[in-house]
BAMI-785961 format. One record per residue: chain; x, y, z of N, C-alpha, C in turn. Coordinates in Angstrom, 1 decimal. Atoms other than C-alpha are relative to their C-alpha. Example, Ala and Ser with C-alpha at 12.3 -4.5 7.8 and 13.67 -1.06 7.14 Angstrom:
BEGIN
 kegu   n_c1   n_c2   n_c3  ca_c1  ca_c2  ca_c3   c_c1   c_c2   c_c3
    A    0.9   -1.2    0.0   12.3   -4.5    7.8    0.9    1.2    0.0
    A   -0.9   -1.1    0.0   13.7   -1.1    7.1   -0.8    1.1    0.8
This chain:
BEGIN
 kegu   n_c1   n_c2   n_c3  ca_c1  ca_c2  ca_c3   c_c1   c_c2   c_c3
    A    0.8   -1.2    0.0    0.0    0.0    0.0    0.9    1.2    0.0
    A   -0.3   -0.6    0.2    1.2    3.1   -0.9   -0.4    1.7   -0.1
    A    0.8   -1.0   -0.2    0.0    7.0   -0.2   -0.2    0.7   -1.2
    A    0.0   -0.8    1.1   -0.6    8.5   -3.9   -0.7    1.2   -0.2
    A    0.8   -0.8    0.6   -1.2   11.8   -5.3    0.2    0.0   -1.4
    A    0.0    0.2    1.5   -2.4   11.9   -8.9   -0.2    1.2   -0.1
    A    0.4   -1.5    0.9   -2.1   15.0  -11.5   -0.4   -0.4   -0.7
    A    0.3   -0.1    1.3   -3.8   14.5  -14.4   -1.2    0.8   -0.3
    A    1.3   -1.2    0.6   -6.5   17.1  -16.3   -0.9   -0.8   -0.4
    A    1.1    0.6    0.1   -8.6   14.8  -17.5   -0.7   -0.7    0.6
    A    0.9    0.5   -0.9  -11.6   14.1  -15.9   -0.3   -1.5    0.5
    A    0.5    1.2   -0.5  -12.3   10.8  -16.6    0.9   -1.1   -0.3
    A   -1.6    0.9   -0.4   -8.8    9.4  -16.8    0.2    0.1    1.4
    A   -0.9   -0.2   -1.4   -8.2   10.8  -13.2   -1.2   -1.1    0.4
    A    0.5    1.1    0.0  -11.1    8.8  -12.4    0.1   -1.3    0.0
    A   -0.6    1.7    0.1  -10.3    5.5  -14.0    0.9   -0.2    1.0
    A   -1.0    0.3   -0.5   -6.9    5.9  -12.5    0.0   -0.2    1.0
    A    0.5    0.2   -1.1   -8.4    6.6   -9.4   -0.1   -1.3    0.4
    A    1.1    1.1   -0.6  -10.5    4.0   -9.1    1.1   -1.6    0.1
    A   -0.7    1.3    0.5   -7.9    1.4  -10.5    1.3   -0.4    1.4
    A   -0.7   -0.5   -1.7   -5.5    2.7   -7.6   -0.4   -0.5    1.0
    A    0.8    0.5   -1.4   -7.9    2.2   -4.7   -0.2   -1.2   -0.1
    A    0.3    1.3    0.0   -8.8   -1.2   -6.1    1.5   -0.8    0.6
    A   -1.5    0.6   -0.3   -4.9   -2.0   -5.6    0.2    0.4    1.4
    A   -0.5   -0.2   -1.5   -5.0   -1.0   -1.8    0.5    1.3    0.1
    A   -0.6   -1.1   -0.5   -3.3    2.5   -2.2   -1.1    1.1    0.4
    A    0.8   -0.8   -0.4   -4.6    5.5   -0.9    0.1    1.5   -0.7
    A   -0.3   -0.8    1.2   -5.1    8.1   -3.7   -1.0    1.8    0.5
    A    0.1   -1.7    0.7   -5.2   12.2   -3.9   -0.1    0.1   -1.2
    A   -0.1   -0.7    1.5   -6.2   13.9   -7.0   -0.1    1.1    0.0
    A   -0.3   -1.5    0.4   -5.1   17.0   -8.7   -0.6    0.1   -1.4
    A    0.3   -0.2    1.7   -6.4   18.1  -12.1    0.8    1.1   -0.6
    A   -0.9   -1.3    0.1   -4.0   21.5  -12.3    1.0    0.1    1.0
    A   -0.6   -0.4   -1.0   -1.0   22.5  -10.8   -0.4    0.9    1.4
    A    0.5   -0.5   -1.5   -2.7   24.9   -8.2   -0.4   -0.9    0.8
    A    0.7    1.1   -1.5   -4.8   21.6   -6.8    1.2   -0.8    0.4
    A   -1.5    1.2   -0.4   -1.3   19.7   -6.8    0.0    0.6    1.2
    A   -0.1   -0.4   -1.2   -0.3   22.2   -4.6   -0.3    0.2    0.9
    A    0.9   -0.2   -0.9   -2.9   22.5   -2.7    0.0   -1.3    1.3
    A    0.0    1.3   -0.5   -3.3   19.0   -2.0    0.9   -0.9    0.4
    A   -1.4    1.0    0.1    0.4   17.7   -1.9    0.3    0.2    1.6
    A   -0.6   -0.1   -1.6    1.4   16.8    1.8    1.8   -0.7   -0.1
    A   -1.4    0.4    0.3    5.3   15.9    1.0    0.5   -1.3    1.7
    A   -0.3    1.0   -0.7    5.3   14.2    4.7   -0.8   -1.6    0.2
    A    1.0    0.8    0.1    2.1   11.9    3.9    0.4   -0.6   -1.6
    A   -0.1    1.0    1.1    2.5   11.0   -0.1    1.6    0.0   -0.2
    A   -0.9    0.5    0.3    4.7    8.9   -1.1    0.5    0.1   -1.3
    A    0.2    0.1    1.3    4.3    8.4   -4.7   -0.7    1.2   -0.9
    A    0.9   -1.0    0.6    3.2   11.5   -7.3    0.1   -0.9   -1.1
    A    0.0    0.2    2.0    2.0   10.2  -10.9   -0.5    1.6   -0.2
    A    0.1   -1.6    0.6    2.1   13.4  -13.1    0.4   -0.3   -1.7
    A   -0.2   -0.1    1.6    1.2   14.3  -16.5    1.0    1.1    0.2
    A   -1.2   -1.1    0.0    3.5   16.8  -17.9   -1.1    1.6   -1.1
    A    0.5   -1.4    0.7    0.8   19.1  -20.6   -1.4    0.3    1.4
    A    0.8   -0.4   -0.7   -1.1   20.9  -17.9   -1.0    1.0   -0.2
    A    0.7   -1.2    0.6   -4.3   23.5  -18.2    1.4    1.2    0.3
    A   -0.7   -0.8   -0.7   -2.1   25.8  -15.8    2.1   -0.1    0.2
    A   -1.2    0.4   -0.5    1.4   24.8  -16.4    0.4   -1.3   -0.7
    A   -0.9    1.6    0.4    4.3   21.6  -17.3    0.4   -0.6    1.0
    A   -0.6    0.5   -1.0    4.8   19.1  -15.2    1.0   -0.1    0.5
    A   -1.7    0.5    0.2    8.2   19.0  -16.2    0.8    1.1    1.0
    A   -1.0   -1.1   -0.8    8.7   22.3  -14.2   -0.2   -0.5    1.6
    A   -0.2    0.8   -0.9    7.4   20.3  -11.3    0.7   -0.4    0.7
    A   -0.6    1.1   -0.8    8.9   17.9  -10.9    1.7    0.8    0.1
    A   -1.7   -0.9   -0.2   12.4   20.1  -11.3   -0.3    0.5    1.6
    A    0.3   -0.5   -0.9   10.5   21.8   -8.2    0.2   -0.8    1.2
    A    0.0    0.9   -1.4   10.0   19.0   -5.8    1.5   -0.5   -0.1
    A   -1.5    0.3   -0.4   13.6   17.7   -6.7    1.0    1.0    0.4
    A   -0.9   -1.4   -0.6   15.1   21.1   -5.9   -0.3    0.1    1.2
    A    0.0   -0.5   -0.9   13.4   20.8   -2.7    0.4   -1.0    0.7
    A   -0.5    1.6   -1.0   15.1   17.1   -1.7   -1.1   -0.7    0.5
    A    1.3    1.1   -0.7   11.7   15.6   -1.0    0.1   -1.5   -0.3
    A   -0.1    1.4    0.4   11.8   11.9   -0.5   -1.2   -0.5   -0.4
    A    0.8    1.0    1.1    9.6   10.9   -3.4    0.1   -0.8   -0.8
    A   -0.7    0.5    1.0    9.2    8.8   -5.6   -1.3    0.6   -1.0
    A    0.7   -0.6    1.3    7.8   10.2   -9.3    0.1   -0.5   -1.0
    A    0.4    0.7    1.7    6.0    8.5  -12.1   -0.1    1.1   -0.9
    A    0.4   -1.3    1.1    5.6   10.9  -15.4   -1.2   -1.3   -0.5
    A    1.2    1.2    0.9    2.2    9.2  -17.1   -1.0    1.2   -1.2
    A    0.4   -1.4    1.1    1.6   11.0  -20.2   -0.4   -0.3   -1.3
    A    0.3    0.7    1.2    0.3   11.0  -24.0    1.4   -0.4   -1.0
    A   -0.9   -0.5    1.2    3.7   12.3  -25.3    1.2   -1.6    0.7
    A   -0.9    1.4    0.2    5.8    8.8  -26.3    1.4    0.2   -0.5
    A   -1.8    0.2    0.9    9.2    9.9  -27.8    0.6   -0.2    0.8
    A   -0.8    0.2   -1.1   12.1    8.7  -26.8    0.7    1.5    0.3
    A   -0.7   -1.3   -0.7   13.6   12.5  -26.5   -0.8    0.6    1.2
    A    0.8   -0.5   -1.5   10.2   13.2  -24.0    0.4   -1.0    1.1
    A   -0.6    1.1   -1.5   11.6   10.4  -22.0    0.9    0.0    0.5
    A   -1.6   -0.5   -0.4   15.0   11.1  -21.9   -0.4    1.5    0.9
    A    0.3   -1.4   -1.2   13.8   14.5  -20.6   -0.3   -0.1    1.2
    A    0.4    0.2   -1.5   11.5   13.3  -17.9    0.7   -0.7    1.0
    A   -0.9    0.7   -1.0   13.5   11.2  -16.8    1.3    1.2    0.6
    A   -1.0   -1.2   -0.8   16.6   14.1  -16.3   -0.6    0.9    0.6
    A    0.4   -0.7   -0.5   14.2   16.2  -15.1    0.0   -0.3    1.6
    A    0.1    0.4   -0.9   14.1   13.9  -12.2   -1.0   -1.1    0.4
    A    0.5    0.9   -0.1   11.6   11.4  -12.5    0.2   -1.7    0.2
    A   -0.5    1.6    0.2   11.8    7.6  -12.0    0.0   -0.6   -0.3
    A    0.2    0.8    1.5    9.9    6.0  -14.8   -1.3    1.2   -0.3
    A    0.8   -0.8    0.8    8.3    7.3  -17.5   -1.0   -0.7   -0.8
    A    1.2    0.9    0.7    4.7    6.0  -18.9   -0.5    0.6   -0.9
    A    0.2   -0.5    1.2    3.3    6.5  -22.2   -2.2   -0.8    0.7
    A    1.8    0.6   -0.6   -1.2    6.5  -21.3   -0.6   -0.7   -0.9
    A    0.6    1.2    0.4   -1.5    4.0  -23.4    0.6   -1.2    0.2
    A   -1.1    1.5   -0.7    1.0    1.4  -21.2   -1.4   -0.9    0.6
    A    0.8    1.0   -1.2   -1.0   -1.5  -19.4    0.1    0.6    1.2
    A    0.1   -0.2   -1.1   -2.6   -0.7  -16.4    0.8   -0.9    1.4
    A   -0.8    1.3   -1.0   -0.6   -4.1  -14.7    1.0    0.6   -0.2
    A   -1.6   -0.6   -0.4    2.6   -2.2  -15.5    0.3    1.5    1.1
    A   -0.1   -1.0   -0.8    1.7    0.8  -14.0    0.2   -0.6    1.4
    A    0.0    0.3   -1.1    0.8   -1.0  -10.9    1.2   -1.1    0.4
    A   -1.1    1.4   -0.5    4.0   -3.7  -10.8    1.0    1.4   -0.2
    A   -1.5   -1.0   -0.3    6.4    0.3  -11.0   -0.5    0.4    0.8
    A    0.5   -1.2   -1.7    4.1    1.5   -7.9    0.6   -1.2    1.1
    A   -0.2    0.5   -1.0    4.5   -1.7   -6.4    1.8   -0.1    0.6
    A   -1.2    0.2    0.4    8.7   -1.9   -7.4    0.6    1.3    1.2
    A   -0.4   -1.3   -0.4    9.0    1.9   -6.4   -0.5    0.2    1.4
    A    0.2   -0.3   -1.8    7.5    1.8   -2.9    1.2   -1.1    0.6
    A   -1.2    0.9   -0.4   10.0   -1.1   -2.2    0.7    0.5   -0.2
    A   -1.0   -0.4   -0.2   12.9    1.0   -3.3   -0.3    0.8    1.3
    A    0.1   -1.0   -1.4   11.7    3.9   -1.1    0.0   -0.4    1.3
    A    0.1    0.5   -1.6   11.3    1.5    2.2    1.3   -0.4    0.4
    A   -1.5    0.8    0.3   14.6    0.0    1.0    1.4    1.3    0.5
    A   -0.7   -1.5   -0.3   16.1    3.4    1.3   -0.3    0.8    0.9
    A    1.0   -1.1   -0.9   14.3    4.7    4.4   -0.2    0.6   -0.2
    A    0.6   -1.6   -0.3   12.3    7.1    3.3   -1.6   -0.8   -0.3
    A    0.6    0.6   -0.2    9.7    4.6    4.1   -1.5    1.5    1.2
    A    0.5   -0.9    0.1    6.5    6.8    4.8   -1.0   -0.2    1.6
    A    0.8    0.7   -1.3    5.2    4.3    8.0    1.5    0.5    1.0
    A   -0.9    0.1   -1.4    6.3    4.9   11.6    0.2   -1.0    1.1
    A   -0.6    1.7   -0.7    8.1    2.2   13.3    0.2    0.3    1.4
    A   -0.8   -0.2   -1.0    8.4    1.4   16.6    0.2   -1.3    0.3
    A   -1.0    1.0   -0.3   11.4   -0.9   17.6    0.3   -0.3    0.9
    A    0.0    0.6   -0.8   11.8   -3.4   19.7    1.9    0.0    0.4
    A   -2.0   -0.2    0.1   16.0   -3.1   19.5    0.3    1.0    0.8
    A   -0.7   -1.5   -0.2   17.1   -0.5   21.4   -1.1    1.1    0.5
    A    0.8   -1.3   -0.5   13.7    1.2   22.3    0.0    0.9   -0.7
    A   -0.1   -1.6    0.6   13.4    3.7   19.6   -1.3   -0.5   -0.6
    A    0.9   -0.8    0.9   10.9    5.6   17.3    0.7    0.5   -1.3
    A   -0.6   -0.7    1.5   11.5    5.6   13.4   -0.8    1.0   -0.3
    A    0.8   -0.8    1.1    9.7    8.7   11.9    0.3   -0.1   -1.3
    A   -0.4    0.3    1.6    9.3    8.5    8.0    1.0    1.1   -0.2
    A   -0.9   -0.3    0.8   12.5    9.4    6.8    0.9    0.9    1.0
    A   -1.2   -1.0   -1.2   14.1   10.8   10.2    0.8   -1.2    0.9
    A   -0.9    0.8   -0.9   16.4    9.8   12.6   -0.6   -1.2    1.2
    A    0.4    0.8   -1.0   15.8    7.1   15.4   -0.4    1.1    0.9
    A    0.2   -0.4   -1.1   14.5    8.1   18.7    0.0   -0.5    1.1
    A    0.6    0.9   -1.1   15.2    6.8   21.7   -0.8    0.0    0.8
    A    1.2    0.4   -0.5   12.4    5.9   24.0    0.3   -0.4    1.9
    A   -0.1    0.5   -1.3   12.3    4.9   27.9   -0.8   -1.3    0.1
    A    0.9    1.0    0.0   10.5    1.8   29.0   -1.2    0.1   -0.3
    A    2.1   -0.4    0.1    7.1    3.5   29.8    0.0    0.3   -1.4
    A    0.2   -0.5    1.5    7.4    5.5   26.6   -0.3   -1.0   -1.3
    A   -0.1    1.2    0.9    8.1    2.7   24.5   -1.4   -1.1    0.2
    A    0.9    0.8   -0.1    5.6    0.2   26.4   -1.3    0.5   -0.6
    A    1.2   -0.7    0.4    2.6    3.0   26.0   -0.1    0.0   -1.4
    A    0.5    0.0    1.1    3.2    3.9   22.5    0.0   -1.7   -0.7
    A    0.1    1.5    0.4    3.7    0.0   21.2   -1.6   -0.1    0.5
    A    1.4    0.6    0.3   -0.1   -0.4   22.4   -0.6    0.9   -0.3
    A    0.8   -1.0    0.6   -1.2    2.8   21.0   -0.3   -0.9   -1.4
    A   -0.3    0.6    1.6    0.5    1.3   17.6   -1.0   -1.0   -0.5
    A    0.6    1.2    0.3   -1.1   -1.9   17.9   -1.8    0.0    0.2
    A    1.2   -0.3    0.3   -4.2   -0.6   17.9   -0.4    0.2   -1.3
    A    0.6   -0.3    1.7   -4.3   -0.3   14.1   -0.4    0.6   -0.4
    A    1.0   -0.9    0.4   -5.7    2.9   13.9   -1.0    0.3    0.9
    A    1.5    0.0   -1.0   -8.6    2.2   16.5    0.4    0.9    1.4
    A    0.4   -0.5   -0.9   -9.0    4.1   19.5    0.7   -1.0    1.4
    A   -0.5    0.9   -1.0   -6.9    2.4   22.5   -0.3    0.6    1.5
    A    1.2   -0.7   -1.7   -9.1    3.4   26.2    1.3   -0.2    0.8
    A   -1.0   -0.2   -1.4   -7.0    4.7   29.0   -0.2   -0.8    0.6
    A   -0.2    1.3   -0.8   -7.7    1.9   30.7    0.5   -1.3   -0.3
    A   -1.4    0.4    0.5   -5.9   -0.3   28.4    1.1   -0.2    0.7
    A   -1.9   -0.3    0.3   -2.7    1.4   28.7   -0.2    0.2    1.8
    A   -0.3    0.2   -1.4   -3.2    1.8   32.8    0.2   -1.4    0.5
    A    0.1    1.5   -0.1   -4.1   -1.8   33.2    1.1   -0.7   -0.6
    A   -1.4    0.7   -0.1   -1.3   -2.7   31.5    1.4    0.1    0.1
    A   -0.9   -0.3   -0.7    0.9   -1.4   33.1   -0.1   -0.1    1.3
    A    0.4    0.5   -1.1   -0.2   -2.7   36.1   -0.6    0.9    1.1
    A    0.0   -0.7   -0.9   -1.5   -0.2   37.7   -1.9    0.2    0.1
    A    1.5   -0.2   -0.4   -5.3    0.4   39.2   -0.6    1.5   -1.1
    A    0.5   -0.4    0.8   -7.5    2.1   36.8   -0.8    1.6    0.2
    A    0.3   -1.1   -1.2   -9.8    3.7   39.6    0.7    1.0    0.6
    A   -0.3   -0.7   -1.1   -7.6    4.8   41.8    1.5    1.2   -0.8
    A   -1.2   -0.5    1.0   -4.7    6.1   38.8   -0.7    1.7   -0.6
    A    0.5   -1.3    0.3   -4.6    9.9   38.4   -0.2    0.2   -1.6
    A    0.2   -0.4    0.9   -5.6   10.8   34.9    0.6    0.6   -0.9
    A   -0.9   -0.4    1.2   -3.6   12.8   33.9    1.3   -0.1   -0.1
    A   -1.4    0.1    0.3   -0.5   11.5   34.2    0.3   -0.7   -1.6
    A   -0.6    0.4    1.2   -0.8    9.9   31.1   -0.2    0.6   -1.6
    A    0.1   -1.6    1.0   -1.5   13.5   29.1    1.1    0.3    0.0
    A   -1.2   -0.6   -0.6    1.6   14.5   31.1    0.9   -0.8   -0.6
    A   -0.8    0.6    0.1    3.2   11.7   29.9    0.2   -0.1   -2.3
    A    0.4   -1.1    1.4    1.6   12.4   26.1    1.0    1.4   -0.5
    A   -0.6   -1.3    0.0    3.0   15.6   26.2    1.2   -0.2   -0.3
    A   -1.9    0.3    0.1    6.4   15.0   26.5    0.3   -0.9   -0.7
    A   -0.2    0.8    1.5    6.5   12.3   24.3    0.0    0.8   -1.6
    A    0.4   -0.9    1.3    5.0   15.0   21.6    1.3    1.0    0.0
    A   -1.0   -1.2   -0.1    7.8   17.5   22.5    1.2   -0.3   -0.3
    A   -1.1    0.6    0.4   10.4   15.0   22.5    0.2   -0.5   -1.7
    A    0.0   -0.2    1.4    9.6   13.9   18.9    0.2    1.1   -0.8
    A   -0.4   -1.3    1.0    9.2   17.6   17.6    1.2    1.0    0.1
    A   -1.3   -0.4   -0.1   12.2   18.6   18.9    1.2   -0.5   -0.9
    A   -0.7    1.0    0.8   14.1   15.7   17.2   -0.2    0.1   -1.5
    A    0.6    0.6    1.1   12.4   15.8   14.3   -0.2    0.7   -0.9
    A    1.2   -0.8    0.5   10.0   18.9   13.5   -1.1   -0.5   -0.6
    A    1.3    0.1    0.7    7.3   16.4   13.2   -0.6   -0.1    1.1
    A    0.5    0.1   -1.1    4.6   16.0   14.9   -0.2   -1.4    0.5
    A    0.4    1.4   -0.2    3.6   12.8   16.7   -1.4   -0.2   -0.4
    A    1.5    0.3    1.1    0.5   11.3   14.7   -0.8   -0.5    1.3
    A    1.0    0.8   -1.2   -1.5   10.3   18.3   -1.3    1.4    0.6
    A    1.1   -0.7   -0.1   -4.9   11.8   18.4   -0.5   -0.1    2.0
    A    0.8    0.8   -1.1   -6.5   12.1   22.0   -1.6    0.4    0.6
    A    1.3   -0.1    0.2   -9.6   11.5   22.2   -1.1    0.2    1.3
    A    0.7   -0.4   -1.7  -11.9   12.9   25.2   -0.8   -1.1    0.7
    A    0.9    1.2   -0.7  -13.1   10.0   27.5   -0.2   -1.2   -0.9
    A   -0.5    1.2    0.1  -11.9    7.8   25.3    1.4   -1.2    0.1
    A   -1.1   -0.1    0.0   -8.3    7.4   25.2    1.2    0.7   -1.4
    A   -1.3   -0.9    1.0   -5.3    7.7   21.8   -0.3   -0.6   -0.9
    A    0.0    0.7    1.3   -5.1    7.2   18.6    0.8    0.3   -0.8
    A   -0.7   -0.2    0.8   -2.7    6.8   16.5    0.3   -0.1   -1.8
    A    0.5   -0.1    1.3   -3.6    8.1   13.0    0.4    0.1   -1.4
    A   -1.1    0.3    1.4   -0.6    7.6   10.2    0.5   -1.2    0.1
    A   -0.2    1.5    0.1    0.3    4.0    9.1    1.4    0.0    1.1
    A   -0.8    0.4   -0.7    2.6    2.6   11.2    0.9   -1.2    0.5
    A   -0.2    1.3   -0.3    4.2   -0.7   12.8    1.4   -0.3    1.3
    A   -0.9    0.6   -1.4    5.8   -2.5   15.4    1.3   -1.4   -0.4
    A   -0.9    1.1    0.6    9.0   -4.4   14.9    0.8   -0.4    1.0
């Protein structure tokens, strides 16, 4: 699975593409013009841009010169009508990673998303946040380790393993052995907190852990436990 945003202007290509995308498990943005690119492009959330290059408002080609001038760990498909080999040699120098002609098989597109998220994980700039059982740390996508304390580490590991769902302060008191009743409340905001300060210090990201009132945390960007 892979976080995609799509450019393309036509309606009901972005569409198909769409739809063909989501069938494959990734999780798709669409642009139809360079202003919605930008609009829409989260550089710490997508992984993958497909991008035409003839735009209403613009060339892709100046793009993607853009995001590679700004070091973003992406990866970038070109998916376009224009087939020569001199437009491919370009897109490709411009900085792109492969270049598709919109009349390729839809199986090739999706065997260079599936290829191309494997280099990127291959190369940490893996877009999920890890937390490691080695050493007690926190990977952020595409940042440094972090080390972690016991509590720190024990609490977020069952945020994580909550999948996304909602993990109740009584959970994470209870397992930590501690009385549920009689356990003050907010030590584990207090304990929240500092965890969030310690990441954005490290990092300048934020920590993805939602908290949710009277129910407990959540932790809301893919992630995993290793």
């Amino acid at each position: 699975m892979a976080e995609i945003i799509l450019l393309e202007d036509e309606r009901i290509l972005r569409r198909e593409l769409s739809d063909f995308l989501m069938q494959n498990d990734h999780v798709v943005d669409v642009a139809g013009s360079l202003a919605e690119f930008n609009q829409n492009f989260q550089p710490e959330r997508h992984a993958i841009a497909i991008i035409d290059i003839g735009l209403p408002d613009g060339n892709g080609l100046d793009l993607i010169r853009h995001l590679r001038q700004q070091k973003m760990n992406l990866g970038i498909i070109i998916l376009t009508a224009r087939s020569s080999t001199p437009d491919k040699l370009n897109g490709l120098a411009c900085g792109a990673d492969h270049y598709l002609s919109k009349s390729a098989d839809l199986a090739e597109l999706a065997g260079i998303i599936a290829a191309l998220t494997r280099r990127l994980d291959a190369g940490g700039l893996s877009r999920r946040w890890k937390v490691q059982s080695a050493g007690r740390k926190l990977i952020p996508p595409g940042g440094p380790p972090i080390e972690l304390s016991a509590q720190d580490y024990f609490v977020l590991s069952l945020i994580v393993a909550g999948g996304g769902e909602p993990v109740s302060r009584r959970t994470i008191v209870e397992a930590l052995g501690s009385n549920y009743e009689t356990t003050d409340p907010a030590r584990l905001d207090t304990q929240m907190r500092r965890l969030r300060r310690k990441v954005s210090e490290a990092t300048g990201k934020e920590l993805p852990i939602k908290t949710l009132r009277n129910e407990g945390y959540q932790f809301y960007e893919p992630a995993e436990l290793n």
